[in-house]
C-alpha positions, 0 to 999 in steps of 0.5 A: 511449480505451477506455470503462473508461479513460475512467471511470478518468478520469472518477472522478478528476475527479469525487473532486477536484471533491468535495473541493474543494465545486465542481460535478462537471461532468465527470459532468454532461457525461458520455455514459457514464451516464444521468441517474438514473445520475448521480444515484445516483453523486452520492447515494452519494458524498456519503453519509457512511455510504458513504465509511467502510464501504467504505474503513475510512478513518473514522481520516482521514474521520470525519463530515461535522462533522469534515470541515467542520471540516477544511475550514475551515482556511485550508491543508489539509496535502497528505499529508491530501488524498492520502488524503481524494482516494484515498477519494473516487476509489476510491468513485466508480471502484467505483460507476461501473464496477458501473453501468456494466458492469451495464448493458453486459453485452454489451461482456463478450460474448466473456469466458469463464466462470470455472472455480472448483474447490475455491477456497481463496484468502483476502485477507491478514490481519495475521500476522507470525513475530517471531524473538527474540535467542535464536532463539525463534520467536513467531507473531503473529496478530490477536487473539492477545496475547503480552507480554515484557520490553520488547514487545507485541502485540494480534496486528495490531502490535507495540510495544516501549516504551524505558525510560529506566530501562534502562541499555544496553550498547553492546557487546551490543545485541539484535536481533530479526527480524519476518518477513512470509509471503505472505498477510500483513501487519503494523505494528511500532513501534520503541523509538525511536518510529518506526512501520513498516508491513510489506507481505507477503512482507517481513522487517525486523531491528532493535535492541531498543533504540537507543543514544543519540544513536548512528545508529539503524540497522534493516535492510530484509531484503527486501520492502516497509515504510512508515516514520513516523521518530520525529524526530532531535530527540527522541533527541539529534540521532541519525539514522535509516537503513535498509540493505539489501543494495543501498543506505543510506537515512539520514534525520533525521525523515520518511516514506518507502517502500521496495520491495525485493523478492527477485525485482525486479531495482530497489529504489525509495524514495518520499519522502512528507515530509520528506528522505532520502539514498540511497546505493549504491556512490559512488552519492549521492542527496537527494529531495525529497517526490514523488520516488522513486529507482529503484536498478537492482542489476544495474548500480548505476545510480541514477534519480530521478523525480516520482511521484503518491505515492499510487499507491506507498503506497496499500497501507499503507491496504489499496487496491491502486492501479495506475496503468497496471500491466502484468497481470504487474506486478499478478499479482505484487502480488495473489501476494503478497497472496493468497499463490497461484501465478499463470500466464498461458496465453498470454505475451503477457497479461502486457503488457495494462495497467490503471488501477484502484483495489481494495480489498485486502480484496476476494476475489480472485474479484472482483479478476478478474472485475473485470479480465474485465469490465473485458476486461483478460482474457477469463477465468479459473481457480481450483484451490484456490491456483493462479490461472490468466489467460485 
């Protein structure tokens, strides 16, 4: 096993014997790190103030207080634990490897060094392009307020707020559109409650208001959204689907994920919490959390696996998680993200693998030289917004 597998390894080990207060055997007994290295690693992930400034995660890890509170109760919801788990596993993995690759420059030896020529990749920010009824183009950016009748936005999400008052016409139902550009992303929340995490390069078209106790249908035009599905209960047993062009997803009140891009060939939902039923020409299919059906539009077959969920929707917390992803596969994320054009200089880079997580507000300079040190690649260039691997 190649060392970097192993402190992948390691890390989730150590993440899982923190969360569960236990002794972190596995570093003790490590032959990676010396002594005080494993003293700094331990210092720093029981520090507090470490866990929340590196993973912006203080909404689901506040204080050692709270977390003692957290942990006093007799059963600790599992979806939590994915995130307090994530958090941990990130900080030990970006400790350990800066250590370790610090104190092992040689293993890099063979790497290039990198070409940067009038670099101007950024990290994706919260924008979006609403597209009203009438046609009427808004763009949505942080800090930017806009209010109309039945909607706002702060810039970083957008609300529409359903008035009982309204009376709505069945027979001229509004709809609008939000589209997410490459190098954005952005969180809607719909009249009906419901709240959807939009990841770049997606776009979504939806009622501005839903007709009650009638279907809630929105429609997933293309890319990546995380559903939170205001419950059936709440609006007169009415269901919940998104549709695209490849299939239905109808639930009555859960969370899930669906990634449905234009240039993949397979649609996947994730269920989170909860139950759904995807639909696709004859084809009929429940899941249950952990599970993710995998639609193969070519040939409209339908499979269903146990998936770690964590590593699907990581990305709605603003960490990339690749669990054993091909070099092409993790380009094609990191494209999106960083809105660049990516080549490889030899084709047979793109079937090299890795395990990591990163976080998503890293430059895409250290994304790579994190991949080069790692000897994912041996190294690579920057001119302006095209990245080329070695």
């Amino acid at each position: 096993m190649l060392n970097f597998n192993k402190i992948i390894l390691l890390s989730k080990q150590v993440a899982s014997s923190l969360l569960k207060d236990e002794k972190v055997k596995a570093l003790e007994s490590s032959e990676l790190f010396s002594d005080q290295e494993k003293k700094e690693i331990i210092n720093r992930l029981t520090k507090e103030s470490e866990v929340t400034s590196r993973l912006h995660l203080k909404s689901k890890i506040d204080s050692k207080a709270d977390w003692k509170k957290l942990q006093s109760h007799l059963v600790m919801p599992r979806k939590t634990y994915y995130w307090q788990y994530a958090a941990a596993a990130v900080v030990a993995l970006g400790l350990m490897t800066t250590i370790y690759f610090s104190q092992n420059n040689d293993l890099n030896r063979n790497n290039i060094s990198p070409i940067i020529v009038d670099n101007q990749i950024e990290p994706g920010v919260d924008k979006a392009i609403l597209t009203l009824e009438s046609g009427e183009t808004i763009q949505l950016v942080k800090d930017v307020k806009y209010k109309a009748k039945n909607l706002q936005t702060n810039g970083e999400e957008l609300v529409y707020d359903e008035d009982a008052n309204t009376e709505i016409n069945p027979e001229a139902i509004a709809y609008n559109y939000l589209t997410i550009p490459r190098g954005g992303q952005f969180k809607i929340t719909l009249a009906d409650g419901t709240q959807v995490w939009l990841n770049s390069e997606s776009k979504i078209k939806y009622p501005i208001h839903f007709i009650p106790g009638e279907t809630r249908v929105v429609e997933l035009v293309y890319g990546e959204a995380y559903f939170d599905v205001s419950p059936s209960t709440k609006h007169h047993g009415a269901r919940f689907q998104v549709v695209n062009t490849a299939q239905t997803v109808e639930v009555l009140g859960t969370e899930f994920n669906i990634k449905a891009y234009k240039d993949e060939s397979s649609v996947y939902t994730t269920l989170v919490e909860g139950k759904v039923l995807v639909r696709s020409e004859g084809i009929v299919q429940n899941l249950i959390p952990n599970q993710q059906s995998k639609l193969q539009t070519s040939t409209n077959t339908l499979a269903v696996s146990q998936i770690d969920v964590y590593n699907e929707i990581a990305w709605k917390e603003g960490v990339f998680n690749f669990e054993d992803k091909s070099l092409k596969d993790i380009m094609t994320v990191l494209s999106r993200w960083y809105d660049i054009d990516a080549t490889f200089e030899t084709k047979s880079l793109e079937t090299q693998r890795f395990n990591g997580a990163l976080k998503k507000n890293y430059s895409i300079e250290t994304i790579l030289s994190i991949l080069q040190k790692a000897n994912i690649i041996n190294g690579f260039e920057i001119h302006k917004k095209s990245v080329i691997i070695k």
